[in-house]
Backbone as CSV, one residue per row, in Angstrom:
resi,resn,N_x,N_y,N_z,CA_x,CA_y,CA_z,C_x,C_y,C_z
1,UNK,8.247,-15.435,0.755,7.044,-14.602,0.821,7.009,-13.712,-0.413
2,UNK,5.766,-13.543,-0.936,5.395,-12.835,-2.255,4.469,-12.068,-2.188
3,UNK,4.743,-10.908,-2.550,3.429,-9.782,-2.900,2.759,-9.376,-4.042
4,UNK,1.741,-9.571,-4.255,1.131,-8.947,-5.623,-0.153,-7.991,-5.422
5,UNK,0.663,-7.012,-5.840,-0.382,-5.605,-6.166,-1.476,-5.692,-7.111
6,UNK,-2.479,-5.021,-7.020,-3.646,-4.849,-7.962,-4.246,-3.644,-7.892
7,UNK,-4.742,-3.270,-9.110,-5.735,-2.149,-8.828,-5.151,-1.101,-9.398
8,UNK,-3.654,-1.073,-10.144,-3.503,0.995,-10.750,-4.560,1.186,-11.897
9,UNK,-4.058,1.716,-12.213,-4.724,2.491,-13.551,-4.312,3.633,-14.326
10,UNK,-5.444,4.191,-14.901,-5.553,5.259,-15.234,-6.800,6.257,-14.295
11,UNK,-7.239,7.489,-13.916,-8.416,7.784,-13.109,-8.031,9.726,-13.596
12,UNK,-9.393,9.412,-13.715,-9.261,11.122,-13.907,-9.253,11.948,-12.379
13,UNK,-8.896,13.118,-12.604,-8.534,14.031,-11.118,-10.213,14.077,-10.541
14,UNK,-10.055,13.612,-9.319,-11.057,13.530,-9.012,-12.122,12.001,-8.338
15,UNK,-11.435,10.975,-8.814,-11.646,10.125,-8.782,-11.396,9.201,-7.868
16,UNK,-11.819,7.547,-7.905,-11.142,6.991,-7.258,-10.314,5.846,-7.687
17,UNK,-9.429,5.173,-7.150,-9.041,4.052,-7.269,-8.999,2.924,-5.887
18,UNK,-8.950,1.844,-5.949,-8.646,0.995,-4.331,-7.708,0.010,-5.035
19,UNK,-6.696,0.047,-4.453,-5.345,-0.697,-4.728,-5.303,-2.046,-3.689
20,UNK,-5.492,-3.148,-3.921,-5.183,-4.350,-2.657,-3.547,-4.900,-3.213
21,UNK,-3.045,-5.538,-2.235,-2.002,-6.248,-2.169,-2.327,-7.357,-1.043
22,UNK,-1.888,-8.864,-1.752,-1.704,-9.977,-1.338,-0.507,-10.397,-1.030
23,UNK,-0.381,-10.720,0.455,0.614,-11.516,0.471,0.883,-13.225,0.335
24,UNK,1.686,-14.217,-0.355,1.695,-15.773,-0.266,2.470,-16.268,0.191
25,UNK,3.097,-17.360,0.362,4.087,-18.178,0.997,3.583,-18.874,1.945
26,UNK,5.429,-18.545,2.847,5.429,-19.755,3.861,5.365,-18.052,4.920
27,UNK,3.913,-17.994,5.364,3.712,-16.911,6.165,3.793,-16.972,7.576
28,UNK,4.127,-16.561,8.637,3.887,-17.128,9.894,2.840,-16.306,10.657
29,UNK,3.711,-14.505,10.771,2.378,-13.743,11.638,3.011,-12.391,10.499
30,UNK,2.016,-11.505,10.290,2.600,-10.472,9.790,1.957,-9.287,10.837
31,UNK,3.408,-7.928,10.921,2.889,-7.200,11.468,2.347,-5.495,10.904
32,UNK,3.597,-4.760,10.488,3.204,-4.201,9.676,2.871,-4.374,8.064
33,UNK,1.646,-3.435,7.933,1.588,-3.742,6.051,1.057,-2.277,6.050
34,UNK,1.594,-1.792,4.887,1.086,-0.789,4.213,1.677,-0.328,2.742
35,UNK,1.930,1.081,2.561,1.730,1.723,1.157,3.094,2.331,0.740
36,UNK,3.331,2.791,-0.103,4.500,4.136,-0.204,4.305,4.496,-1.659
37,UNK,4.898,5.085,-2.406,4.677,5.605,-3.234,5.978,6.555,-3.910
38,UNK,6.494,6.049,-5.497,7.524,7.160,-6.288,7.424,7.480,-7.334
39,UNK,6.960,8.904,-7.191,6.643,9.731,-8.592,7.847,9.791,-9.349
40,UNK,7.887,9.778,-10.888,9.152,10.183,-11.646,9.960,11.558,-11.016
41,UNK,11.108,11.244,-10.677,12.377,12.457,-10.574,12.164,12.464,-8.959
42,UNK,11.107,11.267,-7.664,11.404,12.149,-6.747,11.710,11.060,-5.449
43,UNK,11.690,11.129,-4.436,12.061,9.981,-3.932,10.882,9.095,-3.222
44,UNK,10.829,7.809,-2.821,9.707,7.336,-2.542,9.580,7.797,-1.115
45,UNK,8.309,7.774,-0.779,7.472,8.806,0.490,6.200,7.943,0.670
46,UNK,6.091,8.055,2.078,5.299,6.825,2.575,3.896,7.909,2.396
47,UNK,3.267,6.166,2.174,1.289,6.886,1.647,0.701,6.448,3.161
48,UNK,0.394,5.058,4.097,-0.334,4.753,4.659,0.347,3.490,5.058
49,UNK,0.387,3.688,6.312,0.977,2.036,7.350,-0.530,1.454,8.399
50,UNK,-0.625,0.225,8.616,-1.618,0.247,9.164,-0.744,-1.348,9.969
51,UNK,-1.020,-1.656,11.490,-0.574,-2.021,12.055,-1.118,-3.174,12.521
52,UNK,-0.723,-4.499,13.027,-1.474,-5.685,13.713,-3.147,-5.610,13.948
53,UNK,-2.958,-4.242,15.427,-3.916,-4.145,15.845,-4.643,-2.672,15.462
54,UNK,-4.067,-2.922,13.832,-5.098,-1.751,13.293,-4.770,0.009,13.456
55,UNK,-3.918,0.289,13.902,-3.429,1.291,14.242,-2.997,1.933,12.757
56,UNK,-3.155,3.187,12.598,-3.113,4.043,10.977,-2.254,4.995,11.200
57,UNK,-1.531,5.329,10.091,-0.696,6.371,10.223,-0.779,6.599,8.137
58,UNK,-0.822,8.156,8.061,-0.643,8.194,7.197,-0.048,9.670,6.660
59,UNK,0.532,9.956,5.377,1.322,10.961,4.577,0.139,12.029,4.584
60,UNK,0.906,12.580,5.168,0.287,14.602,4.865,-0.041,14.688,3.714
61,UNK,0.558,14.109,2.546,-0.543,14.264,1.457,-1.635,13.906,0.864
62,UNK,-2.068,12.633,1.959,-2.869,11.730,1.850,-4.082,11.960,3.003
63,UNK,-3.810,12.281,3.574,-4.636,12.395,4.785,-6.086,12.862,4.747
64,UNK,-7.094,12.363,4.913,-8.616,12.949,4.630,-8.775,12.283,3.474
65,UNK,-8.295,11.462,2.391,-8.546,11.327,1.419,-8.285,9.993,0.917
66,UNK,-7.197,9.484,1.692,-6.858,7.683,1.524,-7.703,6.714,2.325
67,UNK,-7.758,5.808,2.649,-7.787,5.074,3.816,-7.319,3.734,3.709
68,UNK,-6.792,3.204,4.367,-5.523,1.873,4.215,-6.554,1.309,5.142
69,UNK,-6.620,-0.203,4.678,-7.462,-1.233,5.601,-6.896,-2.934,5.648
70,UNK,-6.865,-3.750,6.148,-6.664,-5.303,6.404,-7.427,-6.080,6.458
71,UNK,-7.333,-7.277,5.639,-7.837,-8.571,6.304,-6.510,-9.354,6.543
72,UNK,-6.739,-9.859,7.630,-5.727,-10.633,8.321,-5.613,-11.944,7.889
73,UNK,-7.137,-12.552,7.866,-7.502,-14.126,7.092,-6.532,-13.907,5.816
74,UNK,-6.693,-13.394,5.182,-6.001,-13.408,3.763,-5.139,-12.757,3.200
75,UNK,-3.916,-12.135,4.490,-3.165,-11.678,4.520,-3.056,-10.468,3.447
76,UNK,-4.141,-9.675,3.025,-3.889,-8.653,2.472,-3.976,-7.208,3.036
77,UNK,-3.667,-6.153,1.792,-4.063,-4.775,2.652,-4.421,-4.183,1.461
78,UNK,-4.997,-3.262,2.110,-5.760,-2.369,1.017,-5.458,-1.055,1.001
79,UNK,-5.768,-0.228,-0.226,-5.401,1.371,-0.191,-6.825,2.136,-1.227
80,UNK,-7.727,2.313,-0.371,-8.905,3.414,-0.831,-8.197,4.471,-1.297
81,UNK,-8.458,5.263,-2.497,-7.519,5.983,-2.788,-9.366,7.234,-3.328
82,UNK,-9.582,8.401,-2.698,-10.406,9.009,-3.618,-9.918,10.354,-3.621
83,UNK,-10.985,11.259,-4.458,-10.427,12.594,-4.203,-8.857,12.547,-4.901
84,UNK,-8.618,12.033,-6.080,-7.473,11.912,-6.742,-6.929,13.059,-6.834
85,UNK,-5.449,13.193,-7.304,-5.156,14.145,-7.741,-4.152,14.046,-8.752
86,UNK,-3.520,14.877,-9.649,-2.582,14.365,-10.620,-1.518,14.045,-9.766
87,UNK,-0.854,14.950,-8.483,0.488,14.812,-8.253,0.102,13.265,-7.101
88,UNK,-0.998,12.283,-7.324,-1.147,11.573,-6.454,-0.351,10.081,-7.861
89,UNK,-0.268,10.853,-8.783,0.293,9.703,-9.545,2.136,9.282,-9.415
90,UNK,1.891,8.401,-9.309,3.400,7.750,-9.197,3.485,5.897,-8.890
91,UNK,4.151,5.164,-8.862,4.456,3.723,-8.649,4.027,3.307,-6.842
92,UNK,3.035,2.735,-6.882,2.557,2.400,-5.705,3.293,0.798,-5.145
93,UNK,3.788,0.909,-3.995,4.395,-0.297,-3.651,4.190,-0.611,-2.083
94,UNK,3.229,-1.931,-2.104,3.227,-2.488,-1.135,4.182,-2.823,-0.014
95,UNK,4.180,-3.004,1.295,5.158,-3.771,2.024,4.103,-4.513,3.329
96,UNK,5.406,-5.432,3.809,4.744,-6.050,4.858,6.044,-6.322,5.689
97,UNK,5.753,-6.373,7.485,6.613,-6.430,7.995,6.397,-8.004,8.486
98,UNK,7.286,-8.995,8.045,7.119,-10.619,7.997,7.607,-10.905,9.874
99,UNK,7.292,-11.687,10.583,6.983,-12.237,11.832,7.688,-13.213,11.558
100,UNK,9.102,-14.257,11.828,9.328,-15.501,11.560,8.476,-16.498,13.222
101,UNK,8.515,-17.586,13.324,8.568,-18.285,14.293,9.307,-17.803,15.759
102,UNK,10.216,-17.478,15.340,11.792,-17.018,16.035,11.803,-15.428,16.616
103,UNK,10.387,-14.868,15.960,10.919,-13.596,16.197,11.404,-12.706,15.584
104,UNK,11.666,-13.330,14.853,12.370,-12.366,13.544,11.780,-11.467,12.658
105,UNK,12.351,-9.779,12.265,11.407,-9.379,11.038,11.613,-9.115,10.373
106,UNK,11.377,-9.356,9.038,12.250,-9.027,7.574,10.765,-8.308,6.889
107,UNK,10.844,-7.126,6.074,10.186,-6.595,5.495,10.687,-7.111,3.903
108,UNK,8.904,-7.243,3.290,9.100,-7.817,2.170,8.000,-6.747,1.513
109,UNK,8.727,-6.222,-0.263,7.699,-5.384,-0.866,7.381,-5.860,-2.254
110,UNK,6.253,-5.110,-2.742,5.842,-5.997,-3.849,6.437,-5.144,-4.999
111,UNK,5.837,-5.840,-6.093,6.440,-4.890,-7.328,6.180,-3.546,-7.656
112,UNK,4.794,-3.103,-7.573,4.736,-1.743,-7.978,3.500,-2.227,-8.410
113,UNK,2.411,-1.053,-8.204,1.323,-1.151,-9.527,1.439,0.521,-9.759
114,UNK,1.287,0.797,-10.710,1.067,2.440,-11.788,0.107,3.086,-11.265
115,UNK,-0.090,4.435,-10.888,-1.338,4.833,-10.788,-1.299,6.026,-11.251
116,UNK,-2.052,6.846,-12.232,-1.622,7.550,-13.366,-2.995,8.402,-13.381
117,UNK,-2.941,9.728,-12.653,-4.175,10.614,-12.594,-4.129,11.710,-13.665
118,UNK,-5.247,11.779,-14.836,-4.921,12.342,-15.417,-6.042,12.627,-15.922
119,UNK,-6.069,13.992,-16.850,-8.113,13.756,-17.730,-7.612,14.084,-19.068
């Protein structure tokens, strides 16, 4: 299973960005997918989880201002990002919680995309 992020940038304070991540492979059911996020010097801190049946949870610093969404057909997730802010910049990294046949769950994350708020 493979993830690929899209969508950082550059965005001035204030702004928006929408970040998707795809998942590929040999997929079976996925359950959780969502966000996290690590600014230089600090540790990574979850942005937005969003669940099977849609269920949201998201970071106190994010809250009112993100919104994490799914399509299931095409195994991706998404991260609405507005109302930027500088300290909202740091390495955005996907995850997904993988479903085997068996039952099984292995969480798989993607590389990172940049997201860099600045004017």
């Amino acid at each position: 299973v493979q993830l690929q992020a899209y969508g950082g940038g550059l965005v001035q304070p204030g702004g928006s960005l929408r970040l998707s991540c795809a998942a590929a492979g040999s997929i079976f059911s996925i359950n959780h997918m969502g966000w996290y996020r690590q600014a230089p010097g600090r540790e990574r801190e979850l942005v937005a989880t969003i669940t099977d049946a849609e269920f949201t949870n998201y970071g106190d610093s994010v809250k009112g201002r993100f919104t994490i969404s799914r399509n299931n057909a095409q195994n991706t997730v998404y991260l609405q990002m507005n109302s930027l802010k500088p300290e909202d910049t740091a390495i955005y990294y996907c995850y997904i919680e993988h479903i085997t046949p068996r039952g099984h769950a292995m969480d798989y994350w993607g590389k990172g995309t940049l997201v860099t708020v600045s004017s």
